[in-house]
C-alpha positions, 0 to 999 in steps of 0.5 A, a space after each residue: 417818803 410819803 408812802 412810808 409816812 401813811 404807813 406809819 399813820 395806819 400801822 401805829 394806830 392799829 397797834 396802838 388801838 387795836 391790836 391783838 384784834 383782827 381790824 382797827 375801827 378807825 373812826 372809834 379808835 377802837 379794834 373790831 372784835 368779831 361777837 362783840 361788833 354787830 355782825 356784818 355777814 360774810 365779810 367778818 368770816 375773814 375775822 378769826 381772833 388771830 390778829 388778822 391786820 399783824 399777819 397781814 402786814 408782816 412782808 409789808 414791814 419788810 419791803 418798806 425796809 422796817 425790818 426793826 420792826 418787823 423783827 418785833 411783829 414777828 415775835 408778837 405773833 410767835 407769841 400772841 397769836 392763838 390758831 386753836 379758836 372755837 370760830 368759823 372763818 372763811 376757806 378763801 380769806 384765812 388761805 390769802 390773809 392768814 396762811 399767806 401772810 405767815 408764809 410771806 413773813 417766813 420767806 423774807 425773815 429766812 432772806 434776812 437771817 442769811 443776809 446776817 443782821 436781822 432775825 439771826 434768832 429765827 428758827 421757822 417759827 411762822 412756818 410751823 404756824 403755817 402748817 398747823 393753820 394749813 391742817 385746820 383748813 384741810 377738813 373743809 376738802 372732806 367732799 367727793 369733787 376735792 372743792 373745800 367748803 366755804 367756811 371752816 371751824 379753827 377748832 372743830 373743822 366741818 359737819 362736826 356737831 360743834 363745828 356750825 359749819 359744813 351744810 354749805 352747798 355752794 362756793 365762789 369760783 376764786 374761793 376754790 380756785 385761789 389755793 395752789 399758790 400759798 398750798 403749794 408753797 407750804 408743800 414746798 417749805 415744808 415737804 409734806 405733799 398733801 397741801 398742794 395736792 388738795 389745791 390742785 384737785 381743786 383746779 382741775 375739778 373747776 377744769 373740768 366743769 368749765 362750759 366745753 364750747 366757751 371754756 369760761 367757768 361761772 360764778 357759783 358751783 356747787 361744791 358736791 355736783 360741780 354744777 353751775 349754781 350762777 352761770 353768769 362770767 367774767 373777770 370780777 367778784 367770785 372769779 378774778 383769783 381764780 384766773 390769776 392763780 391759774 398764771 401765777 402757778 405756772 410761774 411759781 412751780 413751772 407747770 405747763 399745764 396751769 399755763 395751757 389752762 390760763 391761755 384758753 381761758 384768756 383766749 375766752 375772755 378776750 373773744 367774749 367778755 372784753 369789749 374794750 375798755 369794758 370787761 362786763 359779764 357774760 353767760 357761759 353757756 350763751 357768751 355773746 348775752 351780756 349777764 350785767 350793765 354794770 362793772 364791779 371793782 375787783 376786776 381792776 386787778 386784771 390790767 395786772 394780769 395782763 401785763 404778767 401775760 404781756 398783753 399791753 394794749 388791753 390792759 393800758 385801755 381798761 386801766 385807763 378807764 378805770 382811772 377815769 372813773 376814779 377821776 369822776 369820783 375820787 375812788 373806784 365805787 365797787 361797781 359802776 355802770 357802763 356809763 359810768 355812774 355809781 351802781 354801788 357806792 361803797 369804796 373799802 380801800 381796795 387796792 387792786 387798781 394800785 396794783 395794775 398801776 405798778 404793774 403798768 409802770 413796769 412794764 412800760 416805764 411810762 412816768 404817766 403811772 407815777 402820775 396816776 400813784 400820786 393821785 392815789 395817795 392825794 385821794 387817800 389822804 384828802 377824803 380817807 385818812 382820819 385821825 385814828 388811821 384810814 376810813 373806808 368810804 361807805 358813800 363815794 359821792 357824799 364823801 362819808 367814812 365807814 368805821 372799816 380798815 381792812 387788813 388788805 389795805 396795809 397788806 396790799 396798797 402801801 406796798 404797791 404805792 411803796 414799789 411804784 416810787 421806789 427805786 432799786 436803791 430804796 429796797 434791801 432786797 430783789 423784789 424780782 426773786 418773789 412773786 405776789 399772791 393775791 393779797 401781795 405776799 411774796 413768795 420766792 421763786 425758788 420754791 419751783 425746784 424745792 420738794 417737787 413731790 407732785 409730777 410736773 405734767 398732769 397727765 389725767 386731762 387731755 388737750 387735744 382739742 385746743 388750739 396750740 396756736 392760742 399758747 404764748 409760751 413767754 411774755 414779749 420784751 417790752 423793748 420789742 413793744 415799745 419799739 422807738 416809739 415812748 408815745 405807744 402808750 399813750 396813744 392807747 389812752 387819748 381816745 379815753 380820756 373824755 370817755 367817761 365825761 363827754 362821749 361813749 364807751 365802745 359799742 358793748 356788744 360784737 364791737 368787731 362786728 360794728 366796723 365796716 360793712 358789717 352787721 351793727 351792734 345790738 340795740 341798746 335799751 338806753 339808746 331806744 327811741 319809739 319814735 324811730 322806725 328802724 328801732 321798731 323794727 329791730 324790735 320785731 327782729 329780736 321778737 319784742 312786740 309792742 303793745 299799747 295798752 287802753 291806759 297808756 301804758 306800753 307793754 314789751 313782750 318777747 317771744 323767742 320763737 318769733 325772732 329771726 334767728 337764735 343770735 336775735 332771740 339773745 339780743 331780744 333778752 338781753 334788751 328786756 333784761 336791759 330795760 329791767 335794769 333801767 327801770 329799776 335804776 330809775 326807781 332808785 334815783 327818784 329817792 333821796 341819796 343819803 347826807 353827809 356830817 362832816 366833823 370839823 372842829 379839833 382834833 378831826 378838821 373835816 376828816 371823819 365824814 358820818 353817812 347820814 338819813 335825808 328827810 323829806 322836808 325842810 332845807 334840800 342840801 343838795 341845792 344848798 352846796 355849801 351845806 349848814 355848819 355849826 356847833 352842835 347842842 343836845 337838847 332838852 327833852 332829849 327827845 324833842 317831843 314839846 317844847 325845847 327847855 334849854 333855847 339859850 343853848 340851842 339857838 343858831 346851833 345844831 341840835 342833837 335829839 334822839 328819835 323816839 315818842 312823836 314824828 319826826 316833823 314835831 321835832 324839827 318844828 320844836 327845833 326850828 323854833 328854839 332857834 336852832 340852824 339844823 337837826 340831827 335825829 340818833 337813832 335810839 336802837 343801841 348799836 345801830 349802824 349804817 355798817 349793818 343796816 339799810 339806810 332809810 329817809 325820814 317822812 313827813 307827818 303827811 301834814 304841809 311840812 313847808 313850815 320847815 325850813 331848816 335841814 334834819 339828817 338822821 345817824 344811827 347810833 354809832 355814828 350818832 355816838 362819834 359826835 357824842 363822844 366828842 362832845 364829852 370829850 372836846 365840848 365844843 364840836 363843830 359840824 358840817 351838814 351837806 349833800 357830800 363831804 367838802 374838800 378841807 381846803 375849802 373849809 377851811 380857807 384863809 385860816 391858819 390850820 397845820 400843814 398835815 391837817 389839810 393834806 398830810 404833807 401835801 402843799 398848801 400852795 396848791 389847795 385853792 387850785 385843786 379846791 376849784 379843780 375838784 368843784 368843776 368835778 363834782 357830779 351833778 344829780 344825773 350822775 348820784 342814783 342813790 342806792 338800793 339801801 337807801 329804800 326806806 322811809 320812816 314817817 312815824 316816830 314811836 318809841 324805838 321806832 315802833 307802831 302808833 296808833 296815829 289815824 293815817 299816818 303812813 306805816 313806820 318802815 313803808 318804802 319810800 314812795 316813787 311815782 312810778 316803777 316803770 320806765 318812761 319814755 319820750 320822742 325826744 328823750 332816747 335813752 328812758 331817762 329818770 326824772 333827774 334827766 328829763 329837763 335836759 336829756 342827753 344824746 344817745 350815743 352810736 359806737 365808735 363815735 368820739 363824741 355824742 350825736 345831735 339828737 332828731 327830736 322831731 315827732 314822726 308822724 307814723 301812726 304806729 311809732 307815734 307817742 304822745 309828747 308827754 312822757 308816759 311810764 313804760 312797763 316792761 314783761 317778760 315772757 317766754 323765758 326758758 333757761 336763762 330766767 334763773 340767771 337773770 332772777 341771781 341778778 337782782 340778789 348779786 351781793 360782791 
């Protein structure tokens, strides 16, 4: 029921306020229109004027058992819905959203019209809107491999002269890969063979490029040579769809082949890329050197796929690391480090772990995955919903909101979070007759014996060097898995349950090998200690040489040739590359992480949270936890250049002013002595957003700025515009300022506020309970780097942020000063700790240990592993690279 009412909350307001747009913007109650949004890069190629949220939801309706009203969206699209746009879409993201969801929209209106109560007047009007849009993506396949472009004109194709489009070289793995499913399916509807023969070139092009002697496929190939442009692997961003439709193909038209293909693949990543409860990227060409320390998102939905190959254990393990990491920070940031800690700090509602969570429920019947659903919905509705529908989170530790609601989330989520609590009595249909694409679309099974015009074995590939032993040709009975034994399960997650918190995940690399007598585990560079003799001299080893330099500074060299064996040599790389990484990263958190302001008077009560600019003066609100609240006051001069004219307004409230004509500590200077509890500067760029533009910190004016005591925040003017707008309309508007978004409960505590205000329809009994629950939670400066984003540093204050002629004053747009870009290092601190960690550093962990160990922090007195007690910075250079340089350098530039 809970479901069903958060459905209803997102579906009306995008109707209500959106629709026919693509996307609702839920924080400005109105739709995003692509051309009349600042431009948000590849991610609005999935926005094609064809009311992308509708068509996406449409089996959704169906399976929440509203079939009135999916009866009215239905002829809504017949009747509004234009495909003949002058506009460039994404290949990949109108298959899955828009093809898909006609072609679910169609599979169940037909299953409806024969049970005879609902849609008897439906004649194939979605399919025929399927076949159209599928012959205006088929000119994106006009190349010499049979891999499409990535992006497509609705009306002129590609390379035409009015197309904009068809220059691309390049395309994503899983954006040629994810086809065969919605391509074969509208083959099958409609017995027109030549979508689903497209499809399937495509797949067996990316076959045979596979890398021969690991059998994984890379990120990036090159859509006219096949070429691996980004030779780095795994089960994330750029791949996932693509190992799962090679599985859901054999299961929808009964082809050995896509099986045969899928199990080698597994057997690769199994060998390779899963180190449990990890799954981290590797290089194709050398499997065992980990491309990346960190995870992203997308990869939550392979315990889904897991369990369609019935392979429980594996899945149940990741699944609860994942689950973890959303316990730690309420969602799944869209990446997160191998220790656990925000990489990338957006959270777009993605649903792939609510689905690898019904999966789970299905196959164990283990009531623990009810438990973890519910947790999903109480995240949603306690940090994410907003009065206009569902917010994206733009920062999961500060709790800030994104004017965003993809169309996936009421494709996707509510329709997982819906069958995981239902039971068979709450559907009117066989959910088990449908499989899911990868935007949850159903399509039926009996698809596999309808229109077979492609022959079932393709026998242009050859087998004969795969192992047959590697093929399970059916899933295992879970009766047979969980043989007299209901604690199976949960004997696979005790050991993860504190492994996020209080201990190590699995050694990462050749976890196998650490067992026994065997060889151990590469050496971390998290784990280094120059004090150790035995660190050294596995340094020699992989061919690092140490070199001091005469101004204390340190250098690490590697030359491969001076490594031991070639399996060193990769572990030396991968070591240098590791200590890249943790120099950047301590970069990072030596900067401010962004603020939040929290909105919480009538109508919002602390549910819109705006993602807002630190300064670097006046109140720290991170030390401050339970941040400055209060009214908010414009003030005169706008610009809060002299003087302020209205003080009787402004005092003890918090005063608004636009940036422009003087520094911004002149402002808060001006502020402060009105009277006034805090400052929040607007951006004076019409259109500014944090959706679109990087974050930046407001600077001093490079005078002692001590004087200021109170906190300032910076909005760009969008978001700056959502108070303003509340302003006109509500007059008195309430707001909090912090270092992260409070739990409603704690703000509002001992005041009568309504029920679903609070928690939509959660008890208010429990709020003081999981008010205290969530601050025991709450991460501490260790566990916020702040982003790369959040790089610049304003310190001058011209109009619209331009030149000043002021003597001295640092460069408007500089970067925000580090002390340093290296890594420092300590005897006593074994894991380079950032300056955030250095007060209290903590033990390193060995593999396989349950929890850290004590830490030797005694000096040696060994002349050559000696270093001063005080921490110097470390800088790290490479050399001797050959072919991996390339990959490493597509490391910095990774975008999801």
């Amino acid at each position: 029921n809970q479901v069903l009412e958060m459905f209803d909350h997102a579906y009306s307001n995008y109707m209500e306020h959106a629709y026919p747009a693509d996307e609702l913007m839920p924080l400005t109650c109105r739709g995003r229109v692509r051309g009349q949004e600042p431009s948000r890069g590849d991610v609005d190629d999935a926005l094609g004027k064809f009311s992308l949220t509708l068509i996406d939801t449409l089996d959704t309706l169906v399976v929440l058992n509203k079939t009135k009203e999916f009866e009215e969206a239905v002829k809504k699209v017949i009747k509004d819905v234009n495909l003949d746009n002058d506009i460039v879409v994404s290949v990949f993201e109108t298959n899955i959203r828009v093809l898909g969801g006609l072609l679910g929209g169609h599979s169940v209106a037909i299953m409806l019209k024969e049970k005879g109560e609902y849609m008897q007047w439906y004649n194939g009007e979605l399919l025929h809107m399927a076949k159209e849009l599928g012959y205006k993506l088929l000119p994106a396949f006009n190349t010499t491999s049979g891999l499409p472009y990535p992006r497509v004109n609705l009306k002129f194709g590609v390379r035409h002269p009015e197309a904009r489009t068809g220059t691309e070289t390049d395309t994503c793995t899983a954006c040629a890969g994810t086809l065969i499913l919605e391509f074969a399916a509208l083959s099958r509807f409609t017995g027109t063979s030549i979508f689903e023969e497209y499809a399937r070139k495509a797949l067996d092009f990316i076959w045979e490029k596979r890398q021969r002697s690991s059998n994984l496929v890379g990120v990036t190939i090159n859509i006219h040579t096949g070429d691996w442009v980004r030779k780095d692997s795994g089960v994330g961003a750029g791949i996932d769809s693509y190992y799962e439709y090679l599985l859901k193909a054999y299961v929808l038209l009964g082809d050995d082949s896509f099986l045969e293909r899928f199990n080698t693949h597994y057997d690769a990543i199994m060998r390779y890329i899963s180190q449990p409860p990890l799954l981290l990227d590797v290089h194709i060409h050398k499997p065992m050197l980990n491309a990346r320390t960190w995870m992203d998102s997308l990869l939550a939905f392979f315990p889904g796929l897991q369990v369609l190959k019935g392979d429980i254990r594996p899945a149940i393990e990741t699944h609860e690391m994942l689950y973890q990491v959303i316990k730690k920070h309420n969602f799944l940031p869209e990446a997160f480090t191998t220790d656990f800690r925000v990489h990338w700090a957006q959270h777009p509602l993605r649903p792939e772990f609510a689905e690898s969570t019904y999966f789970l429920y299905k196959a164990t019947g283990d009531p623990y995955y009810l438990e973890v659903g519910k947790t999903l919905i109480e995240n949603l509705n306690k940090y994410a919903r907003v009065p206009c529908g569902f917010a994206a989170m733009k920062d999961v530790r500060t709790g800030s909101h994104e004017d965003r609601m993809d169309s996936f989330f009421l494709a996707e989520m509510f329709k997982y979070l819906y069958l995981l609590f239902a039971d068979k009595e709450d559907m009117i249909f066989d959910i088990e007759d449908y499989i899911f694409t990868t935007e949850a679309h159903l399509l039926p099974l009996w698809l596999s014996t309808t229109n077979q015009t492609i022959s079932k074995k393709n026998t242009s590939t050859e087998y004969t060097e795969l192992d047959d032993s590697n093929f399970d040709w059916t899933c295992p009975n879970t009766q047979i898995l969980f043989p007299n034994d209901p604690m199976f399960a949960q004997s696979i997650r005790e050991p993860l349950k504190n492994v996020v918190d209080k201990s190590c995940p699995r050694g990462i690399s050749r976890a196998e090998e650490s067992l026994g007598s065997g060889p151990k585990p590469p050496l971390r560079a998290r784990d280094f200690m120059a004090s150790n003799p035995e660190h050294l001299e596995i340094l020699k080893k992989m061919g690092v040489s140490l070199i001091h330099l005469k101004d204390g500074r340190v250098q690490l060299v590697q030359h491969a040739v001076q490594a031991a064996s070639s399996l060193d040599a990769e572990d030396g790389l991968r070591f240098m590359q590791e200590m890249i990484e943790l120099s950047s990263q301590q970069q990072k958190e030596q900067q401010l992480p962004p603020r939040a302001v929290q909105i919480v008077s009538h109508p919002f009560f602390g549910r819109v949270v705006l993602t807002a600019g630190p300064a670097q003066f006046g109140m720290d609100l991170s030390k401050h936890k339970a941040g400055t609240r209060g009214f908010v006051a414009t003030i005169k001069p706008y610009n809060g250049c002299s003087e302020i004219t209205n003080p009787e307004a402004v005092k003890e409230k918090i005063a608004l002013m636009q940036r422009g004509q003087c520094m911004f500590a002149e402002k808060a200077r001006n502020i402060q002595k009105a009277g006034a509890i805090g400052g929040i500067v607007i951006d004076d760029n019409e259109g500014s957003s944090s959706d679109t533009a990087p974050l930046f910190q407001m600077a001093g004016d490079g005078k002692n700025t001590d004087d200021i005591t109170i906190p300032m925040l910076f909005l760009f003017n969008k978001e700056g515009n959502i108070i303003l707008d509340a302003i006109r309309e509500y007059e008195a508007v309430e707001v909090l300022l912090s270092d992260k978004a409070k739990d409603r409960a704690t703000i509002f505590k001992g005041k009568m506020i309504p029920n679903y205000i609070i928690d939509s329809n959660l008890e208010m009994e429990n709020m003081d309970q999981k008010s205290s629950e969530n601050d025991s939670h709450k991460p501490n400066s260790e566990e916020a780097p702040s982003e790369s984003q959040d790089a610049g540093a304003v310190g001058e204050e011209p109009e619209g942020g331009g030149e000043s002629s002021a003597v001295g004053d640092p460069d408007p747009l500089s970067p925000a000063s580090a002390d340093s870009a290296s890594v420092s290092m300590a005897d006593q601190d074994p894991r380079a700790s950032g300056p955030t960690e250095a007060a209290a550093p903590e033990p390193a962990c060995t593999p396989g240990d349950s929890q850290p160990q004590e830490q030797n922090t005694q000096t040696e007195a060994n002349s050559k592993a000696h270093w001063d007690s005080k921490v110097q910075p470390m800088e790290s250079i490479l050399a001797d690279w050959n072919e991996d340089i390339e990959a490493f350098e597509m490391m910095e530039k990774d975008e999801l």
